[in-house]
C-alpha positions as a printed Julia matrix, in Angstrom:
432×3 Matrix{Float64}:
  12.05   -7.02    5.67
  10.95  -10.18    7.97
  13.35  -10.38    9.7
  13.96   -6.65   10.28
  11.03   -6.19   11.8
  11.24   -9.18   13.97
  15.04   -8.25   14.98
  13.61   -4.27   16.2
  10.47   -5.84   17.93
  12.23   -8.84   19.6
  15.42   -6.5    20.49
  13.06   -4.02   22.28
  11.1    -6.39   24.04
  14.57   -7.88   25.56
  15.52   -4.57   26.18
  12.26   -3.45   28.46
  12.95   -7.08   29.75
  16.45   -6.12   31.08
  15.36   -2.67   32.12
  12.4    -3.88   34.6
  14.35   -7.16   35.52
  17.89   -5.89   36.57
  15.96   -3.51   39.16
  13.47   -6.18   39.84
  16.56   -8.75   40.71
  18.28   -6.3    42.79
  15.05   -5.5    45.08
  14.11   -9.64   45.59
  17.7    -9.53   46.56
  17.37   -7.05   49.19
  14.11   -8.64   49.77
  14.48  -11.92   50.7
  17.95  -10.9    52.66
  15.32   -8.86   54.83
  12.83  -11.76   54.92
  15.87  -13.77   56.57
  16.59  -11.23   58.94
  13.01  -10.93   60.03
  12.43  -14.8    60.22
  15.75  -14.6    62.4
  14.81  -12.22   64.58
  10.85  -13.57   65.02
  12.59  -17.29   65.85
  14.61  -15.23   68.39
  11.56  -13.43   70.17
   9.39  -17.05   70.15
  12.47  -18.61   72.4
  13.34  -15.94   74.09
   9.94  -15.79   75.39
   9.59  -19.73   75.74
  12.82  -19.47   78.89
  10.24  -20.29   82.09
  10.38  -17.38   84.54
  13.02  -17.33   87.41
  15.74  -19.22   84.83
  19.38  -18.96   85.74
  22.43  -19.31   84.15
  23.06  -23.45   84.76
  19.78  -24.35   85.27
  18.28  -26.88   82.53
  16.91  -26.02   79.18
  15.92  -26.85   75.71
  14.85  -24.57   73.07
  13.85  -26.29   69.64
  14.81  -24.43   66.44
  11.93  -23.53   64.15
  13.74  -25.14   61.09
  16.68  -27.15   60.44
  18.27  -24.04   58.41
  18.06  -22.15   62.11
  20.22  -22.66   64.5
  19.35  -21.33   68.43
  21.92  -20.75   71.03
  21.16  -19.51   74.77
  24.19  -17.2    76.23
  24.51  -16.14   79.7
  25.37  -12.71   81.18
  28.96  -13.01   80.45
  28.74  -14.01   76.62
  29.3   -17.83   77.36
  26.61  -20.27   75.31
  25.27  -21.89   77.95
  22.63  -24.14   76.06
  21.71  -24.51   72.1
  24.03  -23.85   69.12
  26.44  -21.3    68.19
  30.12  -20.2    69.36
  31.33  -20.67   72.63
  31.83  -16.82   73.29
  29.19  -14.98   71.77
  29.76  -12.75   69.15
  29.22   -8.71   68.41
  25.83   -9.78   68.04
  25.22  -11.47   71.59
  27.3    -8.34   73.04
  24.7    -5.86   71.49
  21.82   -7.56   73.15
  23.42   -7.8    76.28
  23.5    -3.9    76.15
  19.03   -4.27   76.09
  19.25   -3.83   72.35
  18.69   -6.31   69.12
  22.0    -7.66   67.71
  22.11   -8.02   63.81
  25.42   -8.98   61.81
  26.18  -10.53   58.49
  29.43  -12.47   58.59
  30.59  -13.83   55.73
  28.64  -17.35   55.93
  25.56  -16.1    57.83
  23.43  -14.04   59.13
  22.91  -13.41   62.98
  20.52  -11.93   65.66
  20.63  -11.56   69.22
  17.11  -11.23   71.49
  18.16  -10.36   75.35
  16.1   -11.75   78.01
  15.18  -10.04   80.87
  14.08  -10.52   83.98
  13.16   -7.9    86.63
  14.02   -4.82   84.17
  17.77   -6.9    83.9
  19.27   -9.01   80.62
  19.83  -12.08   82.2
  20.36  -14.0    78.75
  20.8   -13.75   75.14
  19.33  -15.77   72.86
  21.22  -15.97   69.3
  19.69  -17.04   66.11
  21.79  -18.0    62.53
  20.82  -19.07   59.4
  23.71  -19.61   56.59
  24.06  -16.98   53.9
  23.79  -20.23   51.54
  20.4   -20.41   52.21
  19.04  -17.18   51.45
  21.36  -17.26   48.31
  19.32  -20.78   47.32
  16.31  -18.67   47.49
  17.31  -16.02   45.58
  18.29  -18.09   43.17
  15.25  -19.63   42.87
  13.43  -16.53   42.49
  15.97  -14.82   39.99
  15.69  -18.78   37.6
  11.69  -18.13   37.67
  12.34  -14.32   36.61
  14.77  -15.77   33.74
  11.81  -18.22   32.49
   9.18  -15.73   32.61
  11.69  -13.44   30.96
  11.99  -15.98   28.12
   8.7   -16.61   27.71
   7.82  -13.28   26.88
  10.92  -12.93   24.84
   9.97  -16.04   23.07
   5.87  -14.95   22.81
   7.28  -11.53   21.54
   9.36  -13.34   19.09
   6.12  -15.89   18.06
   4.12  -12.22   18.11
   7.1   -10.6    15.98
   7.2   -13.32   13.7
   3.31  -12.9    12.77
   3.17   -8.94   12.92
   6.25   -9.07   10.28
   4.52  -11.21    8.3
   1.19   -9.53    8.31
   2.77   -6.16    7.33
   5.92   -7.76    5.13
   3.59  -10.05    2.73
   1.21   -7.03    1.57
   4.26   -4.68    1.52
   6.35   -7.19   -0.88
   2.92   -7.74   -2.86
   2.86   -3.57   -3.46
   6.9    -3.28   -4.4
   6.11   -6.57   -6.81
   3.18   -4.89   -8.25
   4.56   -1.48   -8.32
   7.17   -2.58  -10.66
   4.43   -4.19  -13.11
   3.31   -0.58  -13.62
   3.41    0.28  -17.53
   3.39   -3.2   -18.4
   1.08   -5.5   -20.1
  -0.14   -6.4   -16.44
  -0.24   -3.23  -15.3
  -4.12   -3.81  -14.25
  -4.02   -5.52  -10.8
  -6.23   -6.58   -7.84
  -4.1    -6.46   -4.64
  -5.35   -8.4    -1.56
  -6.31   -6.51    1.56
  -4.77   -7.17    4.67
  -6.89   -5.74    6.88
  -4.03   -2.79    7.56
  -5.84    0.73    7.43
  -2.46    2.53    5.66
  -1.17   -0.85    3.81
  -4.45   -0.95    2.64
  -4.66    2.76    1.3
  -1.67    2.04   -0.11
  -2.99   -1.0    -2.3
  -5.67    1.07   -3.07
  -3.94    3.76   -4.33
  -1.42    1.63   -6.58
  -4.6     0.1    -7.79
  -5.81    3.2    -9.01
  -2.69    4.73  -10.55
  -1.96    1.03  -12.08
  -5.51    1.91  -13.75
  -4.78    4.94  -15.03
  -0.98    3.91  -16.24
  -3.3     1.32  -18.17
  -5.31    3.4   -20.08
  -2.61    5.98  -20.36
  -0.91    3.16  -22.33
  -3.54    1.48  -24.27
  -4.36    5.67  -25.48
  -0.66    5.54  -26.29
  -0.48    2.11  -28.19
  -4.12    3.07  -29.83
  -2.32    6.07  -31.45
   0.86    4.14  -32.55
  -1.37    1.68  -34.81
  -3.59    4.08  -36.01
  -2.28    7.49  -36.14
  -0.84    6.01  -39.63
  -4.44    6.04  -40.89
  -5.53    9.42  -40.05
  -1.74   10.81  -41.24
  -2.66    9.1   -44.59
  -4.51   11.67  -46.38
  -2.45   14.61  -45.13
   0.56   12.59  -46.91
  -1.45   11.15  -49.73
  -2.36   14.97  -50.63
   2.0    15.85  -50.01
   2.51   13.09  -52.69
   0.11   14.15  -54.82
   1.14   17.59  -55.23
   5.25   16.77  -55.53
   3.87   14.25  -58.27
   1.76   17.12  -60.26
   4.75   19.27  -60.0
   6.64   16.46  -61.67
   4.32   15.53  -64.6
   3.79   19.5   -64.72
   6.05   21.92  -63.71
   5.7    25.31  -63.05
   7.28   28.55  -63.96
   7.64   29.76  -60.42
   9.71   26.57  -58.32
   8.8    28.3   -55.24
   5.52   27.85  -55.73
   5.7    23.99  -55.2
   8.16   25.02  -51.66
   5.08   27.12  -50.45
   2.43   24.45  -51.18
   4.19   21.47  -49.72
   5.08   24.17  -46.47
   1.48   24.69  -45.98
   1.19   20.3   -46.25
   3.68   19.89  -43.79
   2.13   22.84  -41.58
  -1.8    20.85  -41.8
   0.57   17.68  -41.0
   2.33   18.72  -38.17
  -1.05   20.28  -36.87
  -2.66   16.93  -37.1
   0.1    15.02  -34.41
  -0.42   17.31  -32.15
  -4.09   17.51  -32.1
  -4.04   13.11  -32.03
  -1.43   12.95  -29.16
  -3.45   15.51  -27.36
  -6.92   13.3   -28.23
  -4.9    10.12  -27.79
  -3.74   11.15  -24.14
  -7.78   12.79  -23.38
  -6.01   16.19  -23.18
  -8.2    18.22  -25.71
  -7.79   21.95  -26.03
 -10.11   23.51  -28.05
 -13.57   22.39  -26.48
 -15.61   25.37  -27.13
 -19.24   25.85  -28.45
 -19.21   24.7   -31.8
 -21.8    24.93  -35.23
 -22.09   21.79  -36.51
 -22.54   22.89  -39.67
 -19.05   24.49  -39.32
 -17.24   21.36  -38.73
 -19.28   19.73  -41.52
 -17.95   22.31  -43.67
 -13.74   21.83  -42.71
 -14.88   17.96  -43.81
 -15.93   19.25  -47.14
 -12.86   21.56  -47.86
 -10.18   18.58  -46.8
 -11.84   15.56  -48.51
 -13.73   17.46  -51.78
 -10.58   17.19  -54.06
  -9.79   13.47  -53.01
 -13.3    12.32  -54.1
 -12.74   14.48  -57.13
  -9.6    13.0   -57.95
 -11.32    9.4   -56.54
 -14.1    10.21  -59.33
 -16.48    9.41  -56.13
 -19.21   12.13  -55.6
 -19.69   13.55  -51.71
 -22.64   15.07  -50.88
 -22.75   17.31  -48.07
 -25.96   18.36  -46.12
 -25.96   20.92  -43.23
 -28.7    21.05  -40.47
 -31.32   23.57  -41.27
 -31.22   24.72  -37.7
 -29.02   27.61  -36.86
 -29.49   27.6   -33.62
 -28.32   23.91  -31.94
 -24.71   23.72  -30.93
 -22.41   21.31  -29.04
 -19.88   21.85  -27.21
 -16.92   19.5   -28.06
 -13.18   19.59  -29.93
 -13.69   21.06  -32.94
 -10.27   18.81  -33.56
 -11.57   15.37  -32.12
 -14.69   15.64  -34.38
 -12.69   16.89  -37.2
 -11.15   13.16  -36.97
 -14.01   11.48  -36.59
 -15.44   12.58  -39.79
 -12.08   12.06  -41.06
 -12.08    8.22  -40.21
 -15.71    8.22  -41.28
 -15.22    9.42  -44.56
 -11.83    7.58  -45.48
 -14.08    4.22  -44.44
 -16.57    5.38  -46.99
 -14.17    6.38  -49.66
 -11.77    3.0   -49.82
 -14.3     0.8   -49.04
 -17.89    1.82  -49.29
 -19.5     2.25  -52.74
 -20.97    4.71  -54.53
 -21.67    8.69  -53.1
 -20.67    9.57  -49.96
 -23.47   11.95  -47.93
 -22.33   13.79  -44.59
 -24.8    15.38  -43.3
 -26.37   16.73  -39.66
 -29.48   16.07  -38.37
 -31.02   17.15  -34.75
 -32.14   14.03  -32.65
 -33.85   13.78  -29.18
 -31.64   16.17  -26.94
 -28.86   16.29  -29.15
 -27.34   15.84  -33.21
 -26.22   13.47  -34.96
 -23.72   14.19  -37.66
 -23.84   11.33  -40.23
 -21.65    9.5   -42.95
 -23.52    6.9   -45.35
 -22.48    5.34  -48.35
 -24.42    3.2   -50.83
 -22.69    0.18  -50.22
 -23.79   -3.04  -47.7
 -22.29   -4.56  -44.74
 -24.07   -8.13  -45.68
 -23.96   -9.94  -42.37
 -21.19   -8.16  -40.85
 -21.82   -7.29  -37.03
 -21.82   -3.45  -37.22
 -20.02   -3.93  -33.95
 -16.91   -5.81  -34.88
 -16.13   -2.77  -37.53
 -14.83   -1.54  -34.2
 -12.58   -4.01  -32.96
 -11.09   -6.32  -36.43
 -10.92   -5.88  -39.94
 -14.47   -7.34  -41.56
 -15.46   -8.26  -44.92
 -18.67   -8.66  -47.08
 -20.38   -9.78  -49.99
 -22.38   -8.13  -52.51
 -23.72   -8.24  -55.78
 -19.75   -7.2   -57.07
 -18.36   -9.74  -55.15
 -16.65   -9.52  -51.79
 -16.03   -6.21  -49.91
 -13.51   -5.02  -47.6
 -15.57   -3.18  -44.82
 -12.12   -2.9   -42.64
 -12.8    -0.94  -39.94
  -9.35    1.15  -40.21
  -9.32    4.17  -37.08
 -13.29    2.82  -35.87
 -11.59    2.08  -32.61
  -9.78    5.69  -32.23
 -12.6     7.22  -33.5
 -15.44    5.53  -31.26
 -12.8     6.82  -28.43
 -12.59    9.8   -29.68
 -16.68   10.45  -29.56
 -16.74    8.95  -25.9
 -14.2    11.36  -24.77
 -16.64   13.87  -26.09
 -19.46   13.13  -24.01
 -20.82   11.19  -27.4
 -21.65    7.95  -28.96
 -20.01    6.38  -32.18
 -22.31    3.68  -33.8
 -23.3     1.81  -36.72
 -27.0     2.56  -37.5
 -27.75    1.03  -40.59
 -26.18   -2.07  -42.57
 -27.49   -1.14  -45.29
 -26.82    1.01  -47.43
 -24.02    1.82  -44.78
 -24.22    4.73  -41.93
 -22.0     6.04  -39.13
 -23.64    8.42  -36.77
 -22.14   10.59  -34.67
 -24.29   11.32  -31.56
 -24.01   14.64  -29.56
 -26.23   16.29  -27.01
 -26.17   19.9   -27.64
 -26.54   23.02  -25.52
């Protein structure tokens, strides 16, 4: 891309170079051949005007050239050089001034000009002026060599000027096509320099941004890869159950086992949709919701695990009727969920869920009877923990805490342990 962009800028600059300096030769060229025939002609007026009055033809004289690349001659009435330089018989030049005019030719080695002198109102004398074509050339030349350095200094400043405009704009660029193709990687997160570029830099910032969202867009998808196998668990644990009743005890009807593993499989497929939707913060069902309501889907899906678990479950509604929150009835369905399969594999004794109003909100509420011991409540939330107590040691894992904390953020809520002992998860919500 370097090299690109200092091939375009470096081509155009010799381009406007050749576009002003062709023209620009062309009119020193006229120029200076001008110049010469001026200096020419001014040399010829200063001697013509230096011959002492009453001067005839064979009478003494010297006239001096101005320079040695002049050369004066003196011709008489009849065209015959009677003192100076030049041919013996003048030339068209001499003949035209004879005629009261100025003679100018360019022969093929000079240039020439012819100055009459007059006397009395008559030409009495021509005075003829060369300078060789050489000369003028020599200038020219001159003046064209210090047109071809200037022209190569700014070729080679534009080239200097290239080379640190490519790299100003080719550096960042290469940085965002590197970076770009880190998105939806493990270093998808990145920090691009700014280079001081108004649209590079919009640029950077804008990869920044969608790098930051194809981040969380993949930790949300690798959150629900390692745990949607713990929320799926009871759904399946409950499908197993019922194929192994059927087993031990058959019934009459066979279709009766086809319609209760259809309605299984129906709750199952409804819970991966409702966690990809959760895990990619795309909730659909956010509406104003009874806490008490959602307290009471907990009950119906978990009552005949604890019954089979031989683990009582206590559930206590909010005396209020009148406090709701708006949230997804789905996301806090699977909150509780994650709550309450904690409390069942690894808490001890009865399980309460209950709701309570708080300052400016509820808090729905799991608790157990068993302890944490000196567990941080918050690394339930990132890595499996363990405990002792009084039975020995304790798996507190904290199995979907992660997804689940999520979950309640998404919601406008909080997720926290508040109390060690015995054990509680609280659910915080404002309400409306």
């Amino acid at each position: 891309m370097k090299r690109r962009i200092v091939v375009a800028i470096v081509t155009v600059a010799g381009l406007v170079v050749l576009a002003f300096g062709i023209p620009l030769a062309m009119v020193i060229d006229r120029q200076f051949e001008g110049q010469t025939v001026l200096r020419l002609e001014r040399a010829a007026i200063l001697a013509a005007r230096d011959i002492p009055a009453g001067w005839r033809p064979g009478d003494p004289l010297v006239i001096d050239p101005p320079s040695h690349d002049t050369s004066l001659g003196v011709y008489d009435a009849h065209a015959i050089r009677v003192s100076g330089e030049g041919p013996e018989i003048g030339d068209q030049a001499v003949h035209t001034a004879l005629a009261n005019g100025i003679g100018e030719s360019e022969g093929d080695e000079s240039y020439v000009i012819g100055v009459p002198v007059t006397q009395g109102g008559a030409v009495v004398a021509v005075v003829r002026a060369e300078q060789r074509l050489e000369v003028t050339d020599r200038r020219i030349r001159a003046a064209w060599a210090s047109m071809g350095l200037l022209a190569f200094l700014v070729v080679g400043a534009s080239t200097l000027l290239a080379r640190r405009l490519a790299r100003r704009i080719a550096v960042p660029v290469e940085a965002l096509g590197i970076n770009a193709g880190l998105l939806g990687t493990d270093t998808s997160t990145i920090a691009l320099p700014r280079s001081g570029m108004a649209e590079i830099d919009d640029v950077a910032a804008a990869l920044e941004d969608a790098a930051m969202r194809v981040a969380e867009s993949v930790d949300r998808e690798r959150a629900f890869s390692a745990e949607v196998s713990h929320q799926l668990r009871t759904p399946i644990t409950g499908l197993r159950l019922l194929i192994d009743t059927e087993k031990l005890a058959p019934r009459d009807d066979p279709t009766l086992i086809l319609r209760d593993a259809a309605v299984v499989i129906g709750r199952l497929e409804a819970t991966v949709d409702e966690l990809l939707s959760l895990a990619r913060n795309r909730p659909t069902d956010r509406v104003a919701l009874d806490p008490n309501g959602v307290l009471a889907d907990v009950e119906q899906r978990w009552r005949p695990v604890f019954a089979r678990s031989g683990r009582a479950m206590r559930v206590v509604p909010q005396r209020a009727d009148d406090i709701v929150v708006v949230a997804s009835r789905s996301a806090l369905g699977h909150i509780l969920d994650v709550l309450v399969d904690n409390a069942l594999h690894h808490g001890a004794g009865a399980v309460t869920i209950s709701c309570e109003p708080v300052d400016g909100g509820v808090a729905l509420r799991v608790a157990d009877e068993g302890q944490l011991g000196e567990t941080s409540p918050e690394s339930l939330f990132t890595a499996p923990t363990y405990s002792r107590s009084d039975r020995g040691v304790v798996a507190r894992r904290g199995i979907g805490l992660g997804l689940a904390r999520r979950l309640a953020q998404a919601e406008g809520g909080e997720l926290a342990c508040t109390s060690v002992g015995p054990t509680t998860f609280s659910v915080l919500l404002a309400h409306i």
